[in-house]
DRENDRENFI-911512 format. One record per residue (C-alpha): residue number from 0; residue in three letters; y negated, x negated, z. Coordinates in Angstrom, 2 decimals. Example, Ala and Ser with C-alpha at 12.3 -4.5 7.8 and 13.67 -1.06 7.14 Angstrom:
 seq type      c2      c1      c3
   0  Ala    4.50  -12.30    7.80
   1  Ser    1.06  -13.67    7.14
REM end
This chain:
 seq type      c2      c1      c3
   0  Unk  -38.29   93.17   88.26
   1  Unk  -36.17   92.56   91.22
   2  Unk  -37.59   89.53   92.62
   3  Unk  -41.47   88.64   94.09
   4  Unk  -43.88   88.51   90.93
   5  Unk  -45.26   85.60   92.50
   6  Unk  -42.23   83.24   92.99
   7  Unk  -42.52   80.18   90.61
   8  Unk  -39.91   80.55   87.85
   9  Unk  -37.51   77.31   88.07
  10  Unk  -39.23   75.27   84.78
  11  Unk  -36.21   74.93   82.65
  12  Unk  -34.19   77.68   81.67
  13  Unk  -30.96   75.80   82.47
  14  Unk  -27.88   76.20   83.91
  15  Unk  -27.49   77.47   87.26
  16  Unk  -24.21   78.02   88.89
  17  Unk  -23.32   80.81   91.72
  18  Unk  -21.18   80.58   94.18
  19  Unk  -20.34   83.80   96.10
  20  Unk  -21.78   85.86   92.56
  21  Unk  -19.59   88.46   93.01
  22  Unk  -21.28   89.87   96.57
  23  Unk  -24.22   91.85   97.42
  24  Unk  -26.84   88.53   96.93
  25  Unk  -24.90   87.59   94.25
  26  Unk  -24.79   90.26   92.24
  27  Unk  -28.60   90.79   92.28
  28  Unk  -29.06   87.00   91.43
  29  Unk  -26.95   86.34   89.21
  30  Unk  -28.36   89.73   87.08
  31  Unk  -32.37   88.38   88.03
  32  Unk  -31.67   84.57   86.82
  33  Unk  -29.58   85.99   83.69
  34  Unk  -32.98   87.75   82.80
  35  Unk  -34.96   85.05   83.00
  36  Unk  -32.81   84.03   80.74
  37  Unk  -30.57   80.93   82.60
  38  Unk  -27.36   80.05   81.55
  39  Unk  -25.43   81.67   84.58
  40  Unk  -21.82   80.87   86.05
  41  Unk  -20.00   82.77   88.26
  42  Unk  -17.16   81.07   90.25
  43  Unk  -14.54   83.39   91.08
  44  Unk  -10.83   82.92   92.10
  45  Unk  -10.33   85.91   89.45
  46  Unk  -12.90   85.80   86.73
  47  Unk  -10.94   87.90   84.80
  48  Unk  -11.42   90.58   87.41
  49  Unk  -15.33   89.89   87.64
  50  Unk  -16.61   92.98   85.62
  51  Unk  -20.63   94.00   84.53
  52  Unk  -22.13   90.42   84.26
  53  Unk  -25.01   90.27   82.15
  54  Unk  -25.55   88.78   79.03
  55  Unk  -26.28   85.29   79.90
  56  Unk  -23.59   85.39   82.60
  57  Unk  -20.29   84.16   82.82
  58  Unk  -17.66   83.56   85.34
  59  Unk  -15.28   80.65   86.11
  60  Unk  -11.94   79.94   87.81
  61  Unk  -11.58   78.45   90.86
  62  Unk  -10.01   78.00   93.81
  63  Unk  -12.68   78.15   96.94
  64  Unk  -11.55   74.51   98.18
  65  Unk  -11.94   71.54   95.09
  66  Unk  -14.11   71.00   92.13
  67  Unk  -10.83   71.49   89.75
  68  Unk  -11.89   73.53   86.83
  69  Unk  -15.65   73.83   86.97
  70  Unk  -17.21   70.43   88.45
  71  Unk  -18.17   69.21   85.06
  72  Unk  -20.42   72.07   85.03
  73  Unk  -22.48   70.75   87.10
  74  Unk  -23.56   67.81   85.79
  75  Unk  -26.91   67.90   84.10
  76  Unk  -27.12   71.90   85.81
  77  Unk  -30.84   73.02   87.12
  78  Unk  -29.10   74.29   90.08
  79  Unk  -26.27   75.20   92.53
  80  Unk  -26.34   77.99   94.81
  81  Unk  -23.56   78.10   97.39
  82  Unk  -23.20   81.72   98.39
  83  Unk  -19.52   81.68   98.75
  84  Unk  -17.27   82.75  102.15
  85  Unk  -15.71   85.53  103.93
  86  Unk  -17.59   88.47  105.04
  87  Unk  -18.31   88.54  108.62
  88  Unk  -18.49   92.45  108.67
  89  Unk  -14.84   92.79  110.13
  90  Unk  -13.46   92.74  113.63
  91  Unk  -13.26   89.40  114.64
  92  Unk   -9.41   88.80  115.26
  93  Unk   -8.74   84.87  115.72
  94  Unk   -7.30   84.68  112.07
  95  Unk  -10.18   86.56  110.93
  96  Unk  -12.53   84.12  112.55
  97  Unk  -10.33   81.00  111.20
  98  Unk  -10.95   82.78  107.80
  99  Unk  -15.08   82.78  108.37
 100  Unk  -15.01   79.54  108.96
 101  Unk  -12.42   78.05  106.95
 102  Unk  -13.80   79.31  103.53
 103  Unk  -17.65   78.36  104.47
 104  Unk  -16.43   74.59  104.61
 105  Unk  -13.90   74.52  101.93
 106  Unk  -16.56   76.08   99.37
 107  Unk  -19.22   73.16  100.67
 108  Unk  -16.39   70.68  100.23
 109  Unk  -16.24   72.07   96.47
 110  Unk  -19.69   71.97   96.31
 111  Unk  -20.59   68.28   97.37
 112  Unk  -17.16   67.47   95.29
 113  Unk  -18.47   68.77   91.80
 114  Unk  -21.90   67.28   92.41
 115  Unk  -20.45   63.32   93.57
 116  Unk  -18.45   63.66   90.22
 117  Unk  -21.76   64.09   88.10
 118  Unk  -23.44   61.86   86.14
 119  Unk  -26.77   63.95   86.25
 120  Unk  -27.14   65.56   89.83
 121  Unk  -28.21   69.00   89.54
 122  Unk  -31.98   69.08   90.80
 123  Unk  -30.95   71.75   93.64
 124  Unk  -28.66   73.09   95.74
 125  Unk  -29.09   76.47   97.28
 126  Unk  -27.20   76.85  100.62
 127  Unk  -26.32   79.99  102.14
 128  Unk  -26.50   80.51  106.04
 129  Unk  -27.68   83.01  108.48
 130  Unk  -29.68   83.70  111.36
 131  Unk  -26.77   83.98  113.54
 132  Unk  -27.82   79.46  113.76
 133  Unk  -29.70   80.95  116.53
 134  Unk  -27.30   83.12  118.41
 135  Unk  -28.62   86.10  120.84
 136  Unk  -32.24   85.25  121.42
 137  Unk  -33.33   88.55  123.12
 138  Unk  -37.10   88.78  122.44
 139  Unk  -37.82   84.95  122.06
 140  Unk  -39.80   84.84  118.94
 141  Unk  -37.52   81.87  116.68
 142  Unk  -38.56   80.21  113.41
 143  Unk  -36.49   77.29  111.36
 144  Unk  -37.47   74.74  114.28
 145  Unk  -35.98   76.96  116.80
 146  Unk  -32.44   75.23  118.02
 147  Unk  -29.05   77.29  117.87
 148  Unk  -26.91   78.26  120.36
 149  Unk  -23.63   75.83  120.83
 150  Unk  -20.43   78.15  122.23
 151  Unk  -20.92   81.34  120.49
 152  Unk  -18.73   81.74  117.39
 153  Unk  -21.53   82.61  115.00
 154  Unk  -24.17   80.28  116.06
 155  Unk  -21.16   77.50  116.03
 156  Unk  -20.11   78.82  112.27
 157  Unk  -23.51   78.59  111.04
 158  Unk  -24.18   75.25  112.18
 159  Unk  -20.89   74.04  110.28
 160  Unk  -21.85   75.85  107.51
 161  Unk  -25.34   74.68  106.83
 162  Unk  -23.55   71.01  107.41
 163  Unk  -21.04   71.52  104.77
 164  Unk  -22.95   70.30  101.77
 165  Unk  -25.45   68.19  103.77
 166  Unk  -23.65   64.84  102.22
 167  Unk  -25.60   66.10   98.77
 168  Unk  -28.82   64.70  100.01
 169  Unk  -27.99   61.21  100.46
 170  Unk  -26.65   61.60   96.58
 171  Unk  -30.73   62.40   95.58
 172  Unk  -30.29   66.23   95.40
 173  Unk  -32.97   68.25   97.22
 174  Unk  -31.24   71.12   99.61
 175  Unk  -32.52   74.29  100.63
 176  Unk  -30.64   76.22  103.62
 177  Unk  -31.30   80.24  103.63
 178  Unk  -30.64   81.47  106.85
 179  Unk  -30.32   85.06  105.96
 180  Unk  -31.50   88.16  108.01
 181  Unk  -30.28   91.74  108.39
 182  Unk  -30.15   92.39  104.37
 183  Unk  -31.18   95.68  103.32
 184  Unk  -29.77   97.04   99.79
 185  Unk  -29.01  100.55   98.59
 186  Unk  -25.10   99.41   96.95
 187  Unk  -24.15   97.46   99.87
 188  Unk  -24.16   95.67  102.82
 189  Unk  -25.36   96.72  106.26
 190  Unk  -27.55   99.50  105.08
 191  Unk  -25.08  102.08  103.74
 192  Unk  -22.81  101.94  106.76
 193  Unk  -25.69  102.14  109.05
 194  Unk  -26.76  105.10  107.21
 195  Unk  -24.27  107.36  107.87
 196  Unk  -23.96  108.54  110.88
 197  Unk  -27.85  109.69  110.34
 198  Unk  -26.97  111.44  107.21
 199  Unk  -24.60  112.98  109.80
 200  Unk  -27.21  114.18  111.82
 201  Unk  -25.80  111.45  115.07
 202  Unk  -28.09  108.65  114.01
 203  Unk  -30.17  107.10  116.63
 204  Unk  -30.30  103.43  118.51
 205  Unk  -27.05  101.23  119.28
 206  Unk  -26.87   99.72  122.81
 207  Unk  -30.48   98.94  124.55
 208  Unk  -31.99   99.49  121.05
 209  Unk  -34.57   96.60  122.32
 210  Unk  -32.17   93.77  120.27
 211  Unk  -34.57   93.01  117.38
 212  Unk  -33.34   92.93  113.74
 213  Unk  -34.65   90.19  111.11
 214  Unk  -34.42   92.29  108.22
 215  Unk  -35.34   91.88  104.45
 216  Unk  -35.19   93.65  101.77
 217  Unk  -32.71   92.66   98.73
 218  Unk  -35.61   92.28   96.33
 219  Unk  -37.28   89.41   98.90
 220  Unk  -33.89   87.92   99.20
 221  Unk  -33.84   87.45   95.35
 222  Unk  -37.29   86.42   95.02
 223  Unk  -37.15   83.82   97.70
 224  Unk  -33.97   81.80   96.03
 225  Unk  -35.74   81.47   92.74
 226  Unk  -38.87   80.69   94.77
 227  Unk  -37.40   77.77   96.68
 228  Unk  -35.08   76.78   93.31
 229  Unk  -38.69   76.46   91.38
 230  Unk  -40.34   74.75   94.06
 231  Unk  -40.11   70.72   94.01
 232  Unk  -40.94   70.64   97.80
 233  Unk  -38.62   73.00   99.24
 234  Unk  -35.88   71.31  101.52
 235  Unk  -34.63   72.24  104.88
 236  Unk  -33.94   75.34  105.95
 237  Unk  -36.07   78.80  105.66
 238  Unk  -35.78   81.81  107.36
 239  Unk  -35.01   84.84  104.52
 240  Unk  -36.16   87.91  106.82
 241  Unk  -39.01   89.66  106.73
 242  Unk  -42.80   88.33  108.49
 243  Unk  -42.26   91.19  110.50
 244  Unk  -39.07   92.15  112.65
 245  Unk  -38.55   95.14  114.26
 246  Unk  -36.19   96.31  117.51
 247  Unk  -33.43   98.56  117.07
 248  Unk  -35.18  101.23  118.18
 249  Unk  -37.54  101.19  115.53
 250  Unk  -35.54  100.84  112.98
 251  Unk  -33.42  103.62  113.48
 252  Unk  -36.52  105.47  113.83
 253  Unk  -37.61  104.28  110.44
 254  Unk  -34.57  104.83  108.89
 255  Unk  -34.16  108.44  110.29
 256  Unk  -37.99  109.09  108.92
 257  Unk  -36.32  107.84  105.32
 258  Unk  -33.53  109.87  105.28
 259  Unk  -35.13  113.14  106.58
 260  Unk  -33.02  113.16  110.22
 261  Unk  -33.57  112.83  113.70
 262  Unk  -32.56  109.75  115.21
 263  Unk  -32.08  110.63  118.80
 264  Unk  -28.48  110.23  119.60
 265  Unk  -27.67  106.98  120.54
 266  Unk  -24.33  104.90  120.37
 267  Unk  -23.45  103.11  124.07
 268  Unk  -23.03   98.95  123.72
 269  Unk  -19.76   99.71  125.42
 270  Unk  -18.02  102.02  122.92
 271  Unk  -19.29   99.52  119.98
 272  Unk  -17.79   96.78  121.51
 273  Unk  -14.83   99.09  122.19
 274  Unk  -14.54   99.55  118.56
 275  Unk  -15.72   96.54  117.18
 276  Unk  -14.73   94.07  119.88
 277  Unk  -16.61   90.66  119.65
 278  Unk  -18.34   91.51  115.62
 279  Unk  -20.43   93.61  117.73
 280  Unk  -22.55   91.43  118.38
 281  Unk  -23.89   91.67  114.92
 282  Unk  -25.44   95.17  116.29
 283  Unk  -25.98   94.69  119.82
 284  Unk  -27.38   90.92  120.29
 285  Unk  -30.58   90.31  118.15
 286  Unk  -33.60   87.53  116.74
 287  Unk  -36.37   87.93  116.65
 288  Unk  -36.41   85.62  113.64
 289  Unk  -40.05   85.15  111.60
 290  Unk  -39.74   83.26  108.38
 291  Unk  -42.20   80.65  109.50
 292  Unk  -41.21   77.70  106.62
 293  Unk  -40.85   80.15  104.02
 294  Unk  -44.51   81.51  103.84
 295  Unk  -45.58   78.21  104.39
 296  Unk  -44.33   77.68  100.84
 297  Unk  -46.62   80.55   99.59
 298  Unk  -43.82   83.15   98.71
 299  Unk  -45.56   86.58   99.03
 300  Unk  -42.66   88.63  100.36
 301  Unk  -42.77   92.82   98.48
 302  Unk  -41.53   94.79  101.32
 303  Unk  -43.44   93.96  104.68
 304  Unk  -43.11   97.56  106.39
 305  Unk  -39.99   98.75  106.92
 306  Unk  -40.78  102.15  106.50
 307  Unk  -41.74  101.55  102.72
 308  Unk  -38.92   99.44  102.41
 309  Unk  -36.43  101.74  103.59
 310  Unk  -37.99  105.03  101.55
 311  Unk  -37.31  102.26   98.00
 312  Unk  -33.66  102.32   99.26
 313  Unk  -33.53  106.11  100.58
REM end
């Protein structure tokens, strides 16, 4: 099983709707809840084209901005997760950023749309973020009470983001905000393309290699949504990374020890930034993010050492 053994099962086996189903948290949610055996929907702008759900699973038209289409599903629905919006893991050209944030706030519009329209307010929303709320932080130590950084684009997007579906709490519905580390899966994400140049045999740290990295594994990024959607008290916003972050450096020592290869060459900040232009960032600036609120909740996180964590994805 996928998810932490000891994060509470939502009670009722009801309906929970997915935004974003189709990505790399998605895809391992939507599969997890299915087998639990929820009723699951997928939106999608081209359900027909979403392929592999489980049984248990289907996906729904629509169209990223309005409620047209699907907001009567969520009346009477155990929850809403809002996962939806374009991936940041492209150079940042200004139509590219207009695109990051434009689709975060038209998919909360949706959201807080669909759930004004009900009759019976779903019991939770789920709200995707990141720990970009808290922009470079160098080695400061941050948790959920830490403030973000206003004037740099991902700190700024974040912020917007998290606000997008914050109307849904003066409407009675309890709202948890995931603000999402460095997420570490074998089919996607950060992890594969990091991977390669070590398979290579040119793996080793980017930049300074002292920028820290919040990680967490997939399977504690699963567990701790259907932690916080089965626990009554969860609100506000929770760090999803790991207890225990790690610098550059040691990560790409970890990951080299993984995948059998040295991990001695390292990449210059210049020639990233070179390549990458302002997305890299994502690699050179860090947090030193610790998921304070979440273990305060009592989810028991599977993968602590990164070492172990990255020989399960190896």
């Amino acid at each position: 099983m996928s998810a932490s053994t000891s994060a509470p099962d939502p009670a009722a086996r009801g309906r929970i709707i997915v935004t974003g189903g189709s990505g790399l948290i998605g895809r391992r949610l939507v599969a997890e809840l299915a087998g639990r055996g929820h009723e699951v929907v997928v939106l999608s702008r081209t359900p027909a084209r979403v392929a592999g759900l489980p049984a248990g699973a289907r996906a729904v038209g629509w169209d990223g901005r309005t409620a047209s289409g699907w907001g009567d599903l969520a009346d009477g629905a155990e929850a809403i997760v809002n996962l939806a919006g374009e991936t940041i893991a492209k150079r940042w050209t200004a139509g590219h950023k207009t695109r990051i944030l434009e689709s975060r706030l038209n998919a909360g519009a949706a959201v807080v749309e669909a759930i004004r329209g009900t009759a019976v307010k779903p019991r939770v929303l789920v709200q995707a973020a990141a720990v970009g709320f808290y922009g470079a932080c160098g080695g400061e130590v941050v948790t959920e009470d830490s403030p973000s950084k206003p004037g740099q684009f991902l700190s700024d997007v974040v912020v917007a983001w998290e606000a997008s579906t914050s109307a849904v709490e003066a409407m009675g519905v309890r709202r948890a905000v995931i603000r999402t580390g460095l997420v570490l899966a074998k089919d996607g994400g950060a992890l594969p393309p990091m991977a390669l140049p070590f398979r290579l045999f040119v793996g080793g740290p980017t930049g300074s290699g002292r920028q820290y990295y919040p990680w967490i594994h997939i399977d504690d990024v699963v567990g701790a949504i259907i932690h916080l959607i089965g626990n009554p008290q969860a609100r506000g916003a929770y760090n999803l990374t790991a207890p225990t972050p790690i610098t550059n450096r040691a990560f790409a020592a970890a990951l080299g020890r993984a995948l059998h290869r040295p991990a001695l060459i390292p990449t210059p900040g210049f020639a990233l930034r070179l390549v990458l232009g302002e997305m890299a960032t994502l690699i050179l600036d860090g947090q030193q993010a610790v998921p304070a609120r979440l273990l305060a909740t009592g989810f028991h996180h599977q993968h602590t050492n990164i070492d172990a964590a990255l020989q399960s994805l190896a």
